[in-house]
N, C-alpha and C positions, 0 to 999 in steps of 0.2 A: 515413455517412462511413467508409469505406475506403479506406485510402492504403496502395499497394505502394512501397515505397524506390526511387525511380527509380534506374534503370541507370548513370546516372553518379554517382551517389553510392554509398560502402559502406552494406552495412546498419548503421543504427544501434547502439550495445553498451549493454544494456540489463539492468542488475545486479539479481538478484533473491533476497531472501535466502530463510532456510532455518530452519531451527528442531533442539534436539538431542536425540538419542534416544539409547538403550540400544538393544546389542545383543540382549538379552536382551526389550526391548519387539518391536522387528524381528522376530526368528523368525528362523529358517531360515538362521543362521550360525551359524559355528564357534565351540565351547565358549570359546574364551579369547578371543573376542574380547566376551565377552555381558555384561562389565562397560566394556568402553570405550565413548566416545560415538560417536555418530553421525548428521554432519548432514542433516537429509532437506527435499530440495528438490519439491515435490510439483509433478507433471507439468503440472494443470491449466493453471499458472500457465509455465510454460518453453511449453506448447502456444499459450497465446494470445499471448505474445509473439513466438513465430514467425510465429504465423498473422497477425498483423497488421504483418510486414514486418521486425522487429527479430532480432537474435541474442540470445540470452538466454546472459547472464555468471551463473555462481551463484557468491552470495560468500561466499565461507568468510569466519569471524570470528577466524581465525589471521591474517588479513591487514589492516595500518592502513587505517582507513576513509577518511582523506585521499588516501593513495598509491591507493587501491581507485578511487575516484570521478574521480580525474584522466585517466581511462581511460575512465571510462563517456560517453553521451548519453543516458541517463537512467536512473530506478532505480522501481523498485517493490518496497516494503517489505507483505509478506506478511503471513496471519495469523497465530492461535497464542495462544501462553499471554497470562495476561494481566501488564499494566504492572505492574511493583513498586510499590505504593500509595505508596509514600515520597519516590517522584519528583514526586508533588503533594502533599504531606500527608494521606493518606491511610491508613486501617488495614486490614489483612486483613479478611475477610470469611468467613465459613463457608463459603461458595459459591465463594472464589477459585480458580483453577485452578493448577494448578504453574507458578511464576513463574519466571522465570531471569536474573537482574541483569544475566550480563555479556553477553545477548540485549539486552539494554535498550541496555547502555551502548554496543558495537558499531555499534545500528540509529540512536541518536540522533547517533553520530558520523559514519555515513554520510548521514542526513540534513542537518546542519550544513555538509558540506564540501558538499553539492548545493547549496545554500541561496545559498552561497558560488560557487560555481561558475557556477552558473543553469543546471542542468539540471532539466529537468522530472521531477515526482515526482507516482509514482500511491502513495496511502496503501488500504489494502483490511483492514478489518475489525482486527484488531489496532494494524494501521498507520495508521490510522485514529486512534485512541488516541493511538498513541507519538506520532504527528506535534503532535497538541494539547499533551500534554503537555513538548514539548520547548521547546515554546511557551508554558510557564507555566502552560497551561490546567490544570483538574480533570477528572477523572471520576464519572459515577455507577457507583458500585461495584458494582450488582445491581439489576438491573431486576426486580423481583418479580412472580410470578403472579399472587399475593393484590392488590395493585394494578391488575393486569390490564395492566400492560407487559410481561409474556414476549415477549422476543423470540428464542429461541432454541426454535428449531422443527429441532431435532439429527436426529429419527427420520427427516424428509423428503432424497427427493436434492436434491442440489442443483440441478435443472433446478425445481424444485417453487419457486413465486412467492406467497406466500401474505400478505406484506407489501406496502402500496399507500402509495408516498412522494409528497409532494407537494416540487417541486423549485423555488426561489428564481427567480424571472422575472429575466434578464437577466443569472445565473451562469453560471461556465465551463460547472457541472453541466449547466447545461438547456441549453445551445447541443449540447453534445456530447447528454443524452438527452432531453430536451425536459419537459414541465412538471408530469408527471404518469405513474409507472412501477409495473408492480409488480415484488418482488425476493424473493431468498429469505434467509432471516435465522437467523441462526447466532450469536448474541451474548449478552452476558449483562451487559454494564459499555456505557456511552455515554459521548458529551462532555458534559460540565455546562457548565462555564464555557469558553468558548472562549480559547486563549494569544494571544498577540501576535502582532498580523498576523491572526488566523486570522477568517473568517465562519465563519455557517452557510450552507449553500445545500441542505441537503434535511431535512425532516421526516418520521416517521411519521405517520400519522393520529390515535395520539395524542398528540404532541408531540414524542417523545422524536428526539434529532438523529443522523439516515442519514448525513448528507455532509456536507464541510468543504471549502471552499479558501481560497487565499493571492491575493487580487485581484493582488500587486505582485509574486508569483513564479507561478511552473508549478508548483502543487501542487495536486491535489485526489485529495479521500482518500474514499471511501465505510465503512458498514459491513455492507453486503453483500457476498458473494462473487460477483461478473461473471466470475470466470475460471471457473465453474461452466456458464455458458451456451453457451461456445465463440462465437468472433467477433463479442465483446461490443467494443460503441464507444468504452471507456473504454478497451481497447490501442488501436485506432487513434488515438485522439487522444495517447497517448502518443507512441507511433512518430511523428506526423506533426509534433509540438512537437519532438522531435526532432532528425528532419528536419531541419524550419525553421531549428533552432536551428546545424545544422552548415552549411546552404545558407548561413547569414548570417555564421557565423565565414569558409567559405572566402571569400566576397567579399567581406570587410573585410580579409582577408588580404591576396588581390589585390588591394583597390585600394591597400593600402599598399606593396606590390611594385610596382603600375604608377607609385604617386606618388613613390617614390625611385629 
């Protein structure tokens, strides 16, 4: 599945967030700038949204997530630090990573107003998380070695696949990758309990849960990185829900223009 934005329609706008750094983590700028932040939007993830047909919006989090999404046809929530544990009841962890709340509280208000909206929503490894959790759900805070669920295989590129998911028969997941994949994995927390609305639709082989979606919205979220692959099927299917989804607003437009 490859869908180029047909000619008569615009490309899709397709919001992708960003995470914050220091200048001072960055390199190679100006001394006074090496305590202010800065948001960094990684390429990967702006390249497979082009490449599958879409313009890629990067959202700053100076900006209202309502007013932000009223603009978009769809969003993809990135990876990154991890969830603040307190948004499930949860407590830090030795292992947690630097967490940043008003990342949280920005990314679940652009997922809300999508929700709201109905535009379609890719979740990817972080977003993954956030999306369960916005949804009531829990996480597992650390997937440990000593158990033998490490799933954070860091040293490898990311073309390297060394995780084999088995994927839920008759999910969005498997229509778009079919029933059985391998991926590369980067993680260190999973979904436990899944929130409202939410399924499972992919495992690892040892149980622990890859993928989520929303049967009664456009939402499904992985936790591996696809934008790692380059014209990976989970942007086309974005772009193409998209799509669909503006083909179907213009002609209920016009049939409401032909009917009055």
């Amino acid at each position: 599945m490859n869908l180029r934005t047909p000619p008569s329609l615009p490309q899709p706008l397709i919001g992708v967030t960003g995470q914050y750094r220091y200048g001072h983590e960055v390199g190679r700028l100006p001394a006074f700038v090496g305590q202010e932040p800065i948001e960094v939007f990684l390429s990967p993830y702006i390249r497979s949204v082009a490449g599958a047909g879409g313009t890629p919006v990067l959202l700053t989090r100076e900006a209202d997530p309502v007013a932000v999404v009223d603009r978009l046809d769809a969003l993809v929530l990135a990876g990154g630090e991890d969830v603040d544990p307190g948004r499930y009841g949860g407590i830090p962890t030795e292992f947690a990573t630097v967490m940043d709340p008003g990342r949280d509280a920005f990314e679940i208000g652009l997922f809300e107003a999508a929700l709201v909206k109905g535009i379609p929503v890719l979740g990817i490894c972080r977003g993954c998380q956030l999306i369960n959790v916005a949804r009531g759900g829990t996480l597992v805070p650390h997937l440990s070695a000593s158990d033998g669920q490490s799933h954070s295989f860091y040293g490898y590129p990311g073309n390297h696949r060394p995780q084999m998911v088995n994927v839920t028969e008759d999910s969005e997941l498997s229509r778009v990758l079919g029933a059985r994949i391998s991926v590369n994995s980067y993680h260190h927390q999973a979904v436990l309990t899944p929130g409202e609305g939410v399924v499972v639709s992919a495992r690892a082989l040892d149980g622990v849960v890859e993928g989520i979606e929303m049967p009664d919205a456009d939402v499904v979220a992985v936790q591996w990185h696809p934008e790692m692959f380059g014209g990976d099927p989970l942007f086309d299917w974005l772009v193409e829900r998209a799509v669909d989804r503006t083909r179907g607003t213009d002609l209920s437009e016009h049939s409401l223009h032909a009917a009055g």
